[in-house]
N, C-alpha and C positions, 0 to 999 in steps of 0.2 A: 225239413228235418228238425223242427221245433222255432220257438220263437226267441229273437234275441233277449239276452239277461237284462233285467231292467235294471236301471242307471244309464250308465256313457255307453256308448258305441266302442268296444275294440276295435283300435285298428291295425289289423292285420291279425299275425300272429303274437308280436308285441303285447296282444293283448291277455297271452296265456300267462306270459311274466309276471304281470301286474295282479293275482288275482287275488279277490275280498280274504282278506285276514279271517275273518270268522269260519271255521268250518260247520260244514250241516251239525243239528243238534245231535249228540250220542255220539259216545267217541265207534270209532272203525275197529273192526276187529284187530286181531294182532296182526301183523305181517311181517316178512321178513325182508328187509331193505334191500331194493336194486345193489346199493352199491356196499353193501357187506361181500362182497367177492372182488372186489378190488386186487386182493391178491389171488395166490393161488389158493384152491380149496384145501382142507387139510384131507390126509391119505386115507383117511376113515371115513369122509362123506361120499354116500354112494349116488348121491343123488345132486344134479344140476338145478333142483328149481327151485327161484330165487324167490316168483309170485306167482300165482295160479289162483286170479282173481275174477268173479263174475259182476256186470252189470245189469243194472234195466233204469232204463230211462236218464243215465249219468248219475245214477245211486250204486253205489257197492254194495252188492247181495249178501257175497260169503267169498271169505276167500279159506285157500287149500294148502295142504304140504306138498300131495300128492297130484300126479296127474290123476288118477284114476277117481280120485275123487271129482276133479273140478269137470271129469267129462261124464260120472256119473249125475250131477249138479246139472250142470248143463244140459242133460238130456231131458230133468223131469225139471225142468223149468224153461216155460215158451219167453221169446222173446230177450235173449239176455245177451251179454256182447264178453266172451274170457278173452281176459289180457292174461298171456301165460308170456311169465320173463325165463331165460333160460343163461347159465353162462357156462361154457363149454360143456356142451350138452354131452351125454355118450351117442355111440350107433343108436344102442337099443331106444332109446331115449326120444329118440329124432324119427325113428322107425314109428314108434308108436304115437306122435302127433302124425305122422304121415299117413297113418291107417286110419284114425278120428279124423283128421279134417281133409284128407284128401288131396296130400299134399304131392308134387309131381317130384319124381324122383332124382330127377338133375337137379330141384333147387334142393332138396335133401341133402345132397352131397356138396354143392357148393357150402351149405348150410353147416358142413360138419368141419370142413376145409377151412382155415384162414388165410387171407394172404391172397383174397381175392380180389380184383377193381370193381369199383362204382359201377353197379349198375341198376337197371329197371327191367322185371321181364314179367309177362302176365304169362299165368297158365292155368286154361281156363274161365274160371273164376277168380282167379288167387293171384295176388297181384305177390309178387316175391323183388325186394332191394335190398343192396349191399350199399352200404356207408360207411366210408371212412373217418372217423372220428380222430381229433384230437386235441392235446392239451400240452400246457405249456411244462417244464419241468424248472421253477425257479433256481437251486442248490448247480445243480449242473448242466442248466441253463444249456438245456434240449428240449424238443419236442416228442412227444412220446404219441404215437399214435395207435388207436386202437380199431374196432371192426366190429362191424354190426350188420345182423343180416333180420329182417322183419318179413314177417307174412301176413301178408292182410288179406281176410276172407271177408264174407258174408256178414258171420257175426263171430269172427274170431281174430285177433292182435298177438303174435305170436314173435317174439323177439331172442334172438341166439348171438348172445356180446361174444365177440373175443378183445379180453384187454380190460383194460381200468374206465374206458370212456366209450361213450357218455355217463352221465351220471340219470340213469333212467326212475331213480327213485322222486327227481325234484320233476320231472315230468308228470309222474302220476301224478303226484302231489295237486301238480300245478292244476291238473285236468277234474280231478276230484272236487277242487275247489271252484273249479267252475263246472260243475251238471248240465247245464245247458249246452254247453260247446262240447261234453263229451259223450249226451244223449243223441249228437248227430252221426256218430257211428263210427265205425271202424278208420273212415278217412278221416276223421278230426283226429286220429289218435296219429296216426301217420303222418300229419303235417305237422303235429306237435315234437313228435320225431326229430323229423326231419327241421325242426327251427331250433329245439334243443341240442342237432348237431352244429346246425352252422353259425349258431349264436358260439357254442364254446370254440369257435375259430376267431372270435373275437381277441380274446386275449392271446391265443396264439400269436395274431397279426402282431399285437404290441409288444409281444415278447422277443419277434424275429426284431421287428423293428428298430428296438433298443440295442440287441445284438448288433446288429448293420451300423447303429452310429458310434458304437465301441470300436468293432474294427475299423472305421475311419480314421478314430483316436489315432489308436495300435498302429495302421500304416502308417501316417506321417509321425509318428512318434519313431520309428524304427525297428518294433519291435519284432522280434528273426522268429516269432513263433506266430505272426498273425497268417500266416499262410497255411498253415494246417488248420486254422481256423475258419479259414474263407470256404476251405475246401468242404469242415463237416458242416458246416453252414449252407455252401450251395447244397449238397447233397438233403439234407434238411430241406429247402424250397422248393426242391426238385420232388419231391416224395408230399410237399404240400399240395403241386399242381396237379397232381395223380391223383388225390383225395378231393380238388375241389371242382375241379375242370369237368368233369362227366355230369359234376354235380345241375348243371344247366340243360344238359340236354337229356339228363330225366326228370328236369321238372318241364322241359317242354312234351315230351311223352305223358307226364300228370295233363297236361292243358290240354294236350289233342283229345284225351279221352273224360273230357267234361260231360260235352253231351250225349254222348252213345252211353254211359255211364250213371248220368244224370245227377252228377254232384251239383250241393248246394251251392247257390249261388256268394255266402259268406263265407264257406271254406275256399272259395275258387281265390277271394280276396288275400285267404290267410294264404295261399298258395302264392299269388302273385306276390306277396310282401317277404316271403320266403327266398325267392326269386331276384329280388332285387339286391337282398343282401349279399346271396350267393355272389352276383354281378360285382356287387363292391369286392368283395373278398379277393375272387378271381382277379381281378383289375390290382388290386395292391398284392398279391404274390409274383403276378407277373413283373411287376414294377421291381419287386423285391430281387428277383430271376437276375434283373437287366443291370440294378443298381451293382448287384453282388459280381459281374461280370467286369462293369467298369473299375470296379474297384480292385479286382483281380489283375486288370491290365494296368491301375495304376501303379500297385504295387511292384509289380513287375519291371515295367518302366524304373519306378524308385529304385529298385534292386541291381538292374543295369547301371544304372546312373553309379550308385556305390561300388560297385565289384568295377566300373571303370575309374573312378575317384583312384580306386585302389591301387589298380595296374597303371594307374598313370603316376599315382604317388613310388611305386616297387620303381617304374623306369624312370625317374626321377633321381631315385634310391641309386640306382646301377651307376646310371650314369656320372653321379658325384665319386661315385666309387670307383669307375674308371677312370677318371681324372687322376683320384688320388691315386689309383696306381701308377700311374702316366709319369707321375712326378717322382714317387719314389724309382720308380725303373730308371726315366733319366739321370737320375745323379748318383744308385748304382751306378750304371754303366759308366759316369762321369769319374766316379772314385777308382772301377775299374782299374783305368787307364794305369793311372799314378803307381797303383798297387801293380800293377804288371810289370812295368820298366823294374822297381825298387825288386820285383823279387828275381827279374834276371840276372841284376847287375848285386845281387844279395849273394848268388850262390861261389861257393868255396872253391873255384877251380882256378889251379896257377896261368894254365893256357887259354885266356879270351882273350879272344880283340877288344883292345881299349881299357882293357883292366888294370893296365898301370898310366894309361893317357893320364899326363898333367890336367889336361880340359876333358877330363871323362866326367866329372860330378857336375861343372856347367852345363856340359851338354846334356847330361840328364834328366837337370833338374827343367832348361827348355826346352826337352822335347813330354816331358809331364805336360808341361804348363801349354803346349803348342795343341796336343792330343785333346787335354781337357777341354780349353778355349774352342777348342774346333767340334768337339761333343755338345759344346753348351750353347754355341750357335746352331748347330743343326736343330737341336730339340727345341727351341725357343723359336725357330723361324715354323715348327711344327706342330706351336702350341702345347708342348709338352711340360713347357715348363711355367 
């Protein structure tokens, strides 16, 4: 499928990243950029297509506004390869690529649908994948992930984003600037794809990452708000592993169908190197998964630890507090005494016994003193006092 670009040897896909500054002589026609729909489209454009562009041989022929133009193009010209970019395509839209390149009507509708998983499915001819893309979101330090679904034919690259990511504009870019590696056909545009997604999970990684060693801070710091943090965070890694996880075993469906296929033997390379990164990536979410779980249990732990600090501290609390009442109740009761004689022997009546006894105020005043004495040892042999 042509010969390699002379200079160094790419190796792998790494090697699309890197590519010669100089672009071919004559500038390109105009185009309108992948990633100008980043947002939503405005309520006036009736129309999803972002580029609707033809090749030959890794040169850009002409590019279009229209479909109907780029499939008119296409038809009176042999040999060309249309990268048609799409972002939230309509029915009619998706209808009408289905009727030009013959596209099978289950992935048409997957195609229209977002919010579907990672997969790989050939029909036919047409090789149809779903990828989940994403990116880091520095201000509110989330992950925002988006969706992408590619059709690859014959000689046709047909891509329908939901979302802000990838950035499909530095891909072309990238592939333009090197012709050799994208005069090898529809699969070379696919695996640039496909490394342009899992390359932007690069900085995701170091974004969870950073996040992960904050909430370690935040736990042993104390802080009563890192648990809601844990939580949109796992949730966040959890929805990482959904996006990267499938991502291996359709590139091993890419490998089995090498030779029936008959892909080049230098895309197979950019394939494997694609692969391998995948494997890192996979390997540090899971990591990420396991990290964020221990840390869940240890905060948790911490949080036991303080709510019993606490209730040990409250019965602590009580406790002093039952003492002190211990002691005020005792000598109530001790005062009682006194005050009880003094207000029998208080009241105003000519007829009691003892009310005119010579020895009626000694005897009162020791049996006060006998009552109390005998209140204030009980309480003291009871610890009360």
């Amino acid at each position: 499928m042509g010969s390699e670009p002379p200079g160094r040897r790419p190796r792998g896909l790494r090697g699309l990243r890197k590519p010669a500054k100089k672009r071919p002589a004559g500038p390109p026609p105009a185009e309108v950029t992948e990633d100008s729909h980043t947002a939503e489209p405005p309520a006036e454009t009736t129309s999803s297509v972002i580029n609707a562009v033809l090749y030959r041989d890794g040169r850009r022929v002409s590019t279009h506004d229209t479909l109907a133009e780029a499939f008119r193009q296409q038809r009176a010209t042999s040999e060309t390869l249309a990268w048609i970019g799409l972002h939230r395509p309509s029915r009619d839209e998706l209808l009408t690529l289905a009727s030009e390149f013959d596209l099978h009507p289950l992935a048409v509708e997957d195609a229209l649908e977002a919010h579907q998983r990672p997969k790989l499915e050939r029909y036919g001819g047409t090789l149809f994948v779903v990828l989940r893309a994403a990116r880091y979101l520095d201000d509110p330090e989330e992950v925002d992930f988006g969706e992408l679904h590619v059709f690859v034919g014959r000689d046709f690259v047909i891509t329908v984003r939901h979302g802000g990511a990838p950035d499909l504009t530095a891909v072309r870019r990238r592939m333009e600037n090197t012709p050799e590696l994208l005069k090898r056909g529809p699969e070379a545009v696919l695996y640039a794809i496909l490394d342009a997604v899992v390359d932007g999970y690069e900085p995701v990684v170091a974004g969870v990452q950073n996040d992960i060693d904050e909430i370690e801070t935040e736990v042993f710091g104390g802080d009563p708000r890192v648990s809601r943090r844990i939580y949109e965070l796992s949730r966040e890694v959890v929805e990482f592993q959904r996006a990267t996880r499938p991502l291996n075993g359709m590139l091993e469906s890419l490998t089995a169908g090498f030779e029936k296929y008959a892909i080049d033997e230098e895309l197979r390379r950019y394939l494997r190197d694609v692969a391998d990164h995948v494997l890192h990536t996979t390997d540090r979410v899971d990591g990420f998964r396991q990290a964020l779980q221990d840390i869940l249990t240890v905060n948790a732990t911490l949080v036991n630890q303080q709510q019993n600090a606490e209730m040990r501290a409250l019965a602590e609390a009580g406790f002093e507090q039952n003492e002190e009442i211990k002691k005020i109740s005792s000598w109530a009761a001790i005062l009682f005494a006194p005050t009880l004689v003094g207000t029998i022997y208080g009241m105003n009546f000519d007829s009691m016994p003892e009310l005119h006894w010579v020895l009626g105020y000694p005897f009162a005043i020791v049996l006060m003193a006998i009552v109390c004495t005998s209140l204030y040892l009980i309480f003291k042999r009871r610890d009360w006092l």
